[in-house]
mmCIF file as Biopython writes it, N, C-alpha, C and O atoms, coordinates in Angstrom:
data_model
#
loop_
_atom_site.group_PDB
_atom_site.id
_atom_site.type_symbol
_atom_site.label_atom_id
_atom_site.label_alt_id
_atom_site.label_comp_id
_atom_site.label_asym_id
_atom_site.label_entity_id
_atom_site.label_seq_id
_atom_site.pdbx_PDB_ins_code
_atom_site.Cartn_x
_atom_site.Cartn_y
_atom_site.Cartn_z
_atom_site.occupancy
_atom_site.B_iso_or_equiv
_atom_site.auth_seq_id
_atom_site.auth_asym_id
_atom_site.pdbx_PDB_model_num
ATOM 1   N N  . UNK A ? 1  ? 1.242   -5.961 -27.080 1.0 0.0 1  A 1 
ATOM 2   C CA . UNK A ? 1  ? 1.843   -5.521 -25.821 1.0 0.0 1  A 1 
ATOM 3   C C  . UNK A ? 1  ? 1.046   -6.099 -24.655 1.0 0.0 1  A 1 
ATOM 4   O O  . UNK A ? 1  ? 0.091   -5.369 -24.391 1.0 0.0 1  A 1 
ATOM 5   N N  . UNK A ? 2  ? 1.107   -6.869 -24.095 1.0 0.0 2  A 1 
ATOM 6   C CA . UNK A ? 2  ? 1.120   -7.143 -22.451 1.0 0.0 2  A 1 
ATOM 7   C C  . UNK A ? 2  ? 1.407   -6.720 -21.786 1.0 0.0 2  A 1 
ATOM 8   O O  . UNK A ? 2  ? 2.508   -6.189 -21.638 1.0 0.0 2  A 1 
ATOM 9   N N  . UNK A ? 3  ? -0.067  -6.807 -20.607 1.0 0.0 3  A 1 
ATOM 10  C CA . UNK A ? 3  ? -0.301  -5.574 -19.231 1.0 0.0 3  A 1 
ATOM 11  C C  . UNK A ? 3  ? 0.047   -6.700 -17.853 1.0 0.0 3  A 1 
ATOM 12  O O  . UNK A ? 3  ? -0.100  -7.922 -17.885 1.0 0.0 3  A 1 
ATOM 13  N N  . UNK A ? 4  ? 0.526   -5.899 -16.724 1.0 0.0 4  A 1 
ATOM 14  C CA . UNK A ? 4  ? 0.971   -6.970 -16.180 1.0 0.0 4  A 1 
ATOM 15  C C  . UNK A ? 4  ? -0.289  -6.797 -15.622 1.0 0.0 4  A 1 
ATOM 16  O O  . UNK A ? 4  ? -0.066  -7.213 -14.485 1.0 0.0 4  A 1 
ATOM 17  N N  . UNK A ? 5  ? -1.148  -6.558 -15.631 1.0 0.0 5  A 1 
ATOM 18  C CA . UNK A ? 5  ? -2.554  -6.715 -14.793 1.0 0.0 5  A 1 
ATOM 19  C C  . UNK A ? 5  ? -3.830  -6.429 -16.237 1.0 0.0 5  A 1 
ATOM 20  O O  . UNK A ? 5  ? -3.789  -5.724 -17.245 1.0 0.0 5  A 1 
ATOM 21  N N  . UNK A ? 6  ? -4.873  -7.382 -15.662 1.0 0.0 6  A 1 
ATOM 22  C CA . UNK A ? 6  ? -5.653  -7.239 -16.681 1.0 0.0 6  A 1 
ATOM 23  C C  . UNK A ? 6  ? -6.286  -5.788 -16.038 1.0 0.0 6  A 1 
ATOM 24  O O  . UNK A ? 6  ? -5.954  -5.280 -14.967 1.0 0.0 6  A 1 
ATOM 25  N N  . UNK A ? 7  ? -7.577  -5.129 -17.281 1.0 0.0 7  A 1 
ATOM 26  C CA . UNK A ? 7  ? -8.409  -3.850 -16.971 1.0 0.0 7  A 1 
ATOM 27  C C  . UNK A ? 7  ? -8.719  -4.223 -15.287 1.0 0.0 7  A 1 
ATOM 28  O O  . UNK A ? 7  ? -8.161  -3.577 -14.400 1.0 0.0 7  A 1 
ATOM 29  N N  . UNK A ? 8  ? -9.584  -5.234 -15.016 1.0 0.0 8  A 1 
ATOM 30  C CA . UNK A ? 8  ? -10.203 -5.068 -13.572 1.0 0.0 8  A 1 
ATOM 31  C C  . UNK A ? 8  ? -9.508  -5.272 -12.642 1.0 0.0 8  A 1 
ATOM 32  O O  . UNK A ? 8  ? -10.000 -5.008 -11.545 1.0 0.0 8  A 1 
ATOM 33  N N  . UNK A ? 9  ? -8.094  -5.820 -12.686 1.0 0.0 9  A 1 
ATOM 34  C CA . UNK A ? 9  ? -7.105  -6.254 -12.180 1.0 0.0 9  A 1 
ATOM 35  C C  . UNK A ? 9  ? -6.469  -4.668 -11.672 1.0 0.0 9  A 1 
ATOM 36  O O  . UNK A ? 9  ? -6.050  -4.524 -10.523 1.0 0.0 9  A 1 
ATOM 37  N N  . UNK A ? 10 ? -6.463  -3.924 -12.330 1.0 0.0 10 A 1 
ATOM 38  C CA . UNK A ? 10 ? -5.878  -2.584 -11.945 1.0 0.0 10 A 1 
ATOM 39  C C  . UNK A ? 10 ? -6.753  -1.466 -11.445 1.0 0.0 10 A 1 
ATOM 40  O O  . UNK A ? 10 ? -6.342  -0.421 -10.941 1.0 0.0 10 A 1 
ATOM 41  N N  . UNK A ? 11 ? -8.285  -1.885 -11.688 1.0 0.0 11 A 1 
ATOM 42  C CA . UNK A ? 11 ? -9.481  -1.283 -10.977 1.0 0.0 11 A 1 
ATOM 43  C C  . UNK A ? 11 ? -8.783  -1.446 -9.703  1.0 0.0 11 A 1 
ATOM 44  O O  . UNK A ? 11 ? -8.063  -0.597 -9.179  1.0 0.0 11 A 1 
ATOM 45  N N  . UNK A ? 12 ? -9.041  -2.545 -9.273  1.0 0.0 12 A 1 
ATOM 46  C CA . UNK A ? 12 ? -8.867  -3.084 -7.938  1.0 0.0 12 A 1 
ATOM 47  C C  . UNK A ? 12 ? -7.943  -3.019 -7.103  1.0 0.0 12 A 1 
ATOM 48  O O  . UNK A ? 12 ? -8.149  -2.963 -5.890  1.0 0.0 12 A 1 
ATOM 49  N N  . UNK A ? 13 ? -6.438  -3.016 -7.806  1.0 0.0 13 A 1 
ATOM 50  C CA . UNK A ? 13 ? -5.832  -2.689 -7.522  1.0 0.0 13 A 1 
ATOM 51  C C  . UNK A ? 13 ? -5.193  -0.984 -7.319  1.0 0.0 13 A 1 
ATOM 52  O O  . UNK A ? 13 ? -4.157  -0.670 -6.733  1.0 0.0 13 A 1 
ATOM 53  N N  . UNK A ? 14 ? -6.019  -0.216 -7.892  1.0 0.0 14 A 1 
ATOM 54  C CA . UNK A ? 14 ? -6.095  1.552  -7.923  1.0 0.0 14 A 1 
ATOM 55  C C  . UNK A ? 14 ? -7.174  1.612  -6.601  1.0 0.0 14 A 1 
ATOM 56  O O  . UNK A ? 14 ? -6.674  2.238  -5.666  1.0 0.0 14 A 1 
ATOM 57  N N  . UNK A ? 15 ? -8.786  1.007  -6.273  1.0 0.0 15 A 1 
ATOM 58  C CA . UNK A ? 15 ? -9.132  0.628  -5.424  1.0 0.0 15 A 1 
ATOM 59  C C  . UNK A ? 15 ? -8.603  0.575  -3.917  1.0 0.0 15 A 1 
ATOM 60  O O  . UNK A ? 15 ? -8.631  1.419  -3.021  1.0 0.0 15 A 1 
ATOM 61  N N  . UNK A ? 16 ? -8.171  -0.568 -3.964  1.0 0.0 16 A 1 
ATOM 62  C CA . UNK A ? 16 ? -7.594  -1.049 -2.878  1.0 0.0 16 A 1 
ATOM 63  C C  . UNK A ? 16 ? -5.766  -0.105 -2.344  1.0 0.0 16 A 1 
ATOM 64  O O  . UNK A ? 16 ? -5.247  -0.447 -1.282  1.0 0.0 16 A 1 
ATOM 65  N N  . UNK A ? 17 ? -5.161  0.850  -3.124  1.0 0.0 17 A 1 
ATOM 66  C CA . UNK A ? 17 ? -4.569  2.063  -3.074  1.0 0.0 17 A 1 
ATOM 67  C C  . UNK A ? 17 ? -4.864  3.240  -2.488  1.0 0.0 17 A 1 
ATOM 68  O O  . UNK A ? 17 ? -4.184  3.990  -1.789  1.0 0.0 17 A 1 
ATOM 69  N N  . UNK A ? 18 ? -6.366  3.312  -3.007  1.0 0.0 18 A 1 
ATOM 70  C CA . UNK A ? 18 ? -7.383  4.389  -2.827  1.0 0.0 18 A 1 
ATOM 71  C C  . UNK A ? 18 ? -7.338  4.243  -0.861  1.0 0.0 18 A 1 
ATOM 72  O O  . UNK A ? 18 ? -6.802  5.072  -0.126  1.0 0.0 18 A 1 
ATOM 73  N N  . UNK A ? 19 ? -8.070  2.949  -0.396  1.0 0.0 19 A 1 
ATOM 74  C CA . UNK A ? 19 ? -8.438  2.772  0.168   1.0 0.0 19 A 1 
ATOM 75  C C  . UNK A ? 19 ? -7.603  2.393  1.863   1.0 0.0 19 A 1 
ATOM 76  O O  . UNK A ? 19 ? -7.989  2.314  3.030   1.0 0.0 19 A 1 
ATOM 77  N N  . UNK A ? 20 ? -6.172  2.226  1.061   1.0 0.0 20 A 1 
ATOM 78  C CA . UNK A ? 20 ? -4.927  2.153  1.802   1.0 0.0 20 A 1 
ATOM 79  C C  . UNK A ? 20 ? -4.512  3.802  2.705   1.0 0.0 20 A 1 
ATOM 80  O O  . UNK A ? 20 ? -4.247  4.158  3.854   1.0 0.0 20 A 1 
ATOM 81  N N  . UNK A ? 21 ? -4.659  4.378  1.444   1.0 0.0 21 A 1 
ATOM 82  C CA . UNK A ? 21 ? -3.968  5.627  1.785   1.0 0.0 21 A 1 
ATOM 83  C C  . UNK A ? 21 ? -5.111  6.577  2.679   1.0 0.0 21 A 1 
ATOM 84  O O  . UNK A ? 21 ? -4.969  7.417  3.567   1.0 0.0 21 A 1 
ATOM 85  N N  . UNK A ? 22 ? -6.135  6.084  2.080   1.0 0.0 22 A 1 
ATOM 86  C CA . UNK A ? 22 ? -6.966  7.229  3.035   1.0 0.0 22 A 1 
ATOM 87  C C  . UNK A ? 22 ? -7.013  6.861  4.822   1.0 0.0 22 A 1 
ATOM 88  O O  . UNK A ? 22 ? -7.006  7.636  5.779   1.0 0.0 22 A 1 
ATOM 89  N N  . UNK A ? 23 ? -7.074  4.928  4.754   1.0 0.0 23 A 1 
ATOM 90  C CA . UNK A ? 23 ? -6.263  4.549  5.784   1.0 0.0 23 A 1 
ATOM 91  C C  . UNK A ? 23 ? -5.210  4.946  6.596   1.0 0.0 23 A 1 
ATOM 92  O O  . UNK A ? 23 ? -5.486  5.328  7.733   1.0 0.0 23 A 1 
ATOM 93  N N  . UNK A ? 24 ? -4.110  4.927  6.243   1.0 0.0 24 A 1 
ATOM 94  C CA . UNK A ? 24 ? -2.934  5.102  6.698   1.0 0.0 24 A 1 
ATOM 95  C C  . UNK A ? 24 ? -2.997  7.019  6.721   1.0 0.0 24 A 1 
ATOM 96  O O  . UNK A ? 24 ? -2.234  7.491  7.565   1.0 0.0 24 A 1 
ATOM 97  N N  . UNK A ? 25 ? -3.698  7.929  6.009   1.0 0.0 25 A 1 
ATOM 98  C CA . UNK A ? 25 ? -3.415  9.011  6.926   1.0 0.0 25 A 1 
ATOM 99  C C  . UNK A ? 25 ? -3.960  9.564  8.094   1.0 0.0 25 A 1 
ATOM 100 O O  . UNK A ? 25 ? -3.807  10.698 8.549   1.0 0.0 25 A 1 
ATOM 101 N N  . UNK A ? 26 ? -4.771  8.394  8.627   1.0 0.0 26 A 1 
ATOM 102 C CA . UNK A ? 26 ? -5.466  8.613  9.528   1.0 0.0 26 A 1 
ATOM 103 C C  . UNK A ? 26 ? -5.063  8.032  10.908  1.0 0.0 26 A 1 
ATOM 104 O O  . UNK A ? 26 ? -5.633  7.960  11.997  1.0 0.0 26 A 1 
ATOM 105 N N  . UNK A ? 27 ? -3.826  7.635  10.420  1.0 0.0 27 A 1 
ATOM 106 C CA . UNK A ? 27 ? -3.062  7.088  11.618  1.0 0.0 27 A 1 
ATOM 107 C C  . UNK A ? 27 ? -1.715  7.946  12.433  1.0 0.0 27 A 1 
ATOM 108 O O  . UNK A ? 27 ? -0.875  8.611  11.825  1.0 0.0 27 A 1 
ATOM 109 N N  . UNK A ? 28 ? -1.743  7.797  13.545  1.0 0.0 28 A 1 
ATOM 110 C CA . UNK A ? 28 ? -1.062  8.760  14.455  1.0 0.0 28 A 1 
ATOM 111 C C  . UNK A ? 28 ? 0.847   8.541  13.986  1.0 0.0 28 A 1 
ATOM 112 O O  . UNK A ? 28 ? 1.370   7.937  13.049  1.0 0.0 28 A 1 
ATOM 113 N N  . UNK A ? 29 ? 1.290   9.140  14.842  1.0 0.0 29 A 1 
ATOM 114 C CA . UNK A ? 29 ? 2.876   9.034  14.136  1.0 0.0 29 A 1 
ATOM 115 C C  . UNK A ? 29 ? 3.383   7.459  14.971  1.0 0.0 29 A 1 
ATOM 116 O O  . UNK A ? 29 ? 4.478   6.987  14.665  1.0 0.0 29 A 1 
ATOM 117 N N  . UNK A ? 30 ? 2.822   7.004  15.630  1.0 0.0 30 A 1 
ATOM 118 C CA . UNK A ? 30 ? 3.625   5.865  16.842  1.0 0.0 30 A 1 
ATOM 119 C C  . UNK A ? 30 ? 3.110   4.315  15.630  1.0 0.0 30 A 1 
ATOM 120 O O  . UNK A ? 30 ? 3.816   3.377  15.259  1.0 0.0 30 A 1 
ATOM 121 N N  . UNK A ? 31 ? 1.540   4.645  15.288  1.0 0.0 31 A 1 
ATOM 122 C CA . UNK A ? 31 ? 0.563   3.890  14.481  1.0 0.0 31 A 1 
ATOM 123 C C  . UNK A ? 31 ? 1.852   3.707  13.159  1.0 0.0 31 A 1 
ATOM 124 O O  . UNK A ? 31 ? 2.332   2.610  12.872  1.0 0.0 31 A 1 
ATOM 125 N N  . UNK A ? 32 ? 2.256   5.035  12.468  1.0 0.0 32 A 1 
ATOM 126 C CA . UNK A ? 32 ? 3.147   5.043  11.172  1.0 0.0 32 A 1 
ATOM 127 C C  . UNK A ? 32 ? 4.440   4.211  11.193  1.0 0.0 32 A 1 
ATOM 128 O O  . UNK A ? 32 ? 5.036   3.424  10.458  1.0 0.0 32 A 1 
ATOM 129 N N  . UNK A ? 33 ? 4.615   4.945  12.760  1.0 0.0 33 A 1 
ATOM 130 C CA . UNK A ? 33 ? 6.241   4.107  13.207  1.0 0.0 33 A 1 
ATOM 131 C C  . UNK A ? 33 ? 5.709   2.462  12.921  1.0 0.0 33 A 1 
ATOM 132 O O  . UNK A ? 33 ? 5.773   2.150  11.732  1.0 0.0 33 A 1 
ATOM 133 N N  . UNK A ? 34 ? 5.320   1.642  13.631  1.0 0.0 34 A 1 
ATOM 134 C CA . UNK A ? 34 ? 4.869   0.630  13.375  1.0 0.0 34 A 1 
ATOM 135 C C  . UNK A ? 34 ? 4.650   0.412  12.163  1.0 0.0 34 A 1 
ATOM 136 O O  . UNK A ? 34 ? 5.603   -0.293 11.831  1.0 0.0 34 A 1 
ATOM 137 N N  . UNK A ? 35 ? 4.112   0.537  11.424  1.0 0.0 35 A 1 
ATOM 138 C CA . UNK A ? 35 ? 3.284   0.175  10.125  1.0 0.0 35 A 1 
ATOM 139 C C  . UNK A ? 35 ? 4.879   0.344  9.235   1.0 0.0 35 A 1 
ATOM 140 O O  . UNK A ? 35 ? 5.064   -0.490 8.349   1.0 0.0 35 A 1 
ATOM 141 N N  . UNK A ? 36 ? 5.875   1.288  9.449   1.0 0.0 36 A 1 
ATOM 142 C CA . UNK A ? 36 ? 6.794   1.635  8.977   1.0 0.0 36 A 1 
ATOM 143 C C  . UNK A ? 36 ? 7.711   0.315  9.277   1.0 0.0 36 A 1 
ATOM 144 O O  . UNK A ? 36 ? 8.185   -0.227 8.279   1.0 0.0 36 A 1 
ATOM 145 N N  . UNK A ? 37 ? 7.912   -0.072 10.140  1.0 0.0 37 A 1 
ATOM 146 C CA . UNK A ? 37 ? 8.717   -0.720 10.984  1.0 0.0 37 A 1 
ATOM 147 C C  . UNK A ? 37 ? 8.453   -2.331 10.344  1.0 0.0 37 A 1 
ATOM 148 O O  . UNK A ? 37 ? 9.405   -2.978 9.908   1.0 0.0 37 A 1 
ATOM 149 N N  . UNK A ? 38 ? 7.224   -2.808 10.349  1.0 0.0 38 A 1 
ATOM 150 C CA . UNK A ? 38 ? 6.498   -4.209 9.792   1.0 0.0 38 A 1 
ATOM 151 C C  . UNK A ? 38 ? 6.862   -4.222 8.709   1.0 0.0 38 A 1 
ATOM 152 O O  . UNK A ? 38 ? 7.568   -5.166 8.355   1.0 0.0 38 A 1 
ATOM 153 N N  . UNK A ? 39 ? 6.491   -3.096 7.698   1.0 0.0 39 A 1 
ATOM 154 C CA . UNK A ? 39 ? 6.971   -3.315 6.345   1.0 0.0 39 A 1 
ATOM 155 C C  . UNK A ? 39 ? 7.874   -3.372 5.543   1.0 0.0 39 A 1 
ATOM 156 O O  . UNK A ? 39 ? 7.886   -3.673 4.350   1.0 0.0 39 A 1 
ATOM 157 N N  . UNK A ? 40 ? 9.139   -2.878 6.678   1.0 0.0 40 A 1 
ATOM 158 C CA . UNK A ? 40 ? 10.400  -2.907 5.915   1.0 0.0 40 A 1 
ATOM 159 C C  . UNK A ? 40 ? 11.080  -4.311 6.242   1.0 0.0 40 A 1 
ATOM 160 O O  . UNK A ? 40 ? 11.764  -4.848 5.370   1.0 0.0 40 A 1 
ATOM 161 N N  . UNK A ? 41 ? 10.803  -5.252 8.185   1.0 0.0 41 A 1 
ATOM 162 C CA . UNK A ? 41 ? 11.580  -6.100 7.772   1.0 0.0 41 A 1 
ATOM 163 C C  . UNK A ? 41 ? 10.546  -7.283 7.358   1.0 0.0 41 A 1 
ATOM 164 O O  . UNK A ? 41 ? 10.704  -8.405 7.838   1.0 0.0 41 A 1 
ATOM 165 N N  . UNK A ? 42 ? 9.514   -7.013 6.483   1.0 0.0 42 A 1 
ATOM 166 C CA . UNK A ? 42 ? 8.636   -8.194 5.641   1.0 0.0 42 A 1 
ATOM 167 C C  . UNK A ? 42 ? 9.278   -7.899 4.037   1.0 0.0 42 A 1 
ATOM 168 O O  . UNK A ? 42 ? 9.136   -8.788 3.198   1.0 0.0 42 A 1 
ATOM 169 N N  . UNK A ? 43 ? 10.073  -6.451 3.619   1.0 0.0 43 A 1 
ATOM 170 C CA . UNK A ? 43 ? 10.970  -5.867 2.789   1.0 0.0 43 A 1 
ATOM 171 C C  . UNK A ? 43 ? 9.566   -5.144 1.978   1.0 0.0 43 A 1 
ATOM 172 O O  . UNK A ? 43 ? 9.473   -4.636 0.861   1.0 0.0 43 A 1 
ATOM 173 N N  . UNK A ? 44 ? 9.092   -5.239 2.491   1.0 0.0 44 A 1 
ATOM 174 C CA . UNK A ? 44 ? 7.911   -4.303 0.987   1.0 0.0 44 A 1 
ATOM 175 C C  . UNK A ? 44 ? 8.419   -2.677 1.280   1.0 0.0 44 A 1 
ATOM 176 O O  . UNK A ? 44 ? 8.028   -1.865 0.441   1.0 0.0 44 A 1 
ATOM 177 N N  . UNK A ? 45 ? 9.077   -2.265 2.164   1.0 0.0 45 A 1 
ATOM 178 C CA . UNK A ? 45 ? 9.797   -0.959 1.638   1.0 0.0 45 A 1 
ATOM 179 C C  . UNK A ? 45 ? 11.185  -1.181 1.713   1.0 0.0 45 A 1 
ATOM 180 O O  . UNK A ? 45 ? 11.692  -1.509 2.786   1.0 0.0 45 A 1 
ATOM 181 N N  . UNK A ? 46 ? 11.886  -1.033 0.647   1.0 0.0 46 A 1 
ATOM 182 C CA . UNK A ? 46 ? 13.535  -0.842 0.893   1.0 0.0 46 A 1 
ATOM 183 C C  . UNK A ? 46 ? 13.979  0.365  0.413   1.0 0.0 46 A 1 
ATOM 184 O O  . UNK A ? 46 ? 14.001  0.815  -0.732  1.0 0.0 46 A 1 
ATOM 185 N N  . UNK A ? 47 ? 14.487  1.020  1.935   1.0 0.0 47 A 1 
ATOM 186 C CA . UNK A ? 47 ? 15.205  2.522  1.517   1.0 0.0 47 A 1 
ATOM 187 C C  . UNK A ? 47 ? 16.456  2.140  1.382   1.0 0.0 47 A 1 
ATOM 188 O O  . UNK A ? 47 ? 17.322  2.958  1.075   1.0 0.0 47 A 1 
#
């Protein structure tokens, strides 16, 4: 069975998650709007 990420590959990537989120709740609602706004038309969120 094949992982789509190797072991340290998903360290880093759980990491860098970690490190996102504690980010982003530290940001105001205008900060979210934005951040909200960038990421949907770059498509990394599609509602």
């Amino acid at each position: 069975m094949s992982s789509r990420f190797t072991q340290s590959e998903e360290g880093r990537r759980d990491e860098l998650i970690r490190l996102i989120e504690h980010s982003v709740e530290k940001l105001t609602l205008p900060e979210l709007e934005a951040l909200y706004y960038d990421m949907t038309t770059k498509c990394y969120i599609n509602d």
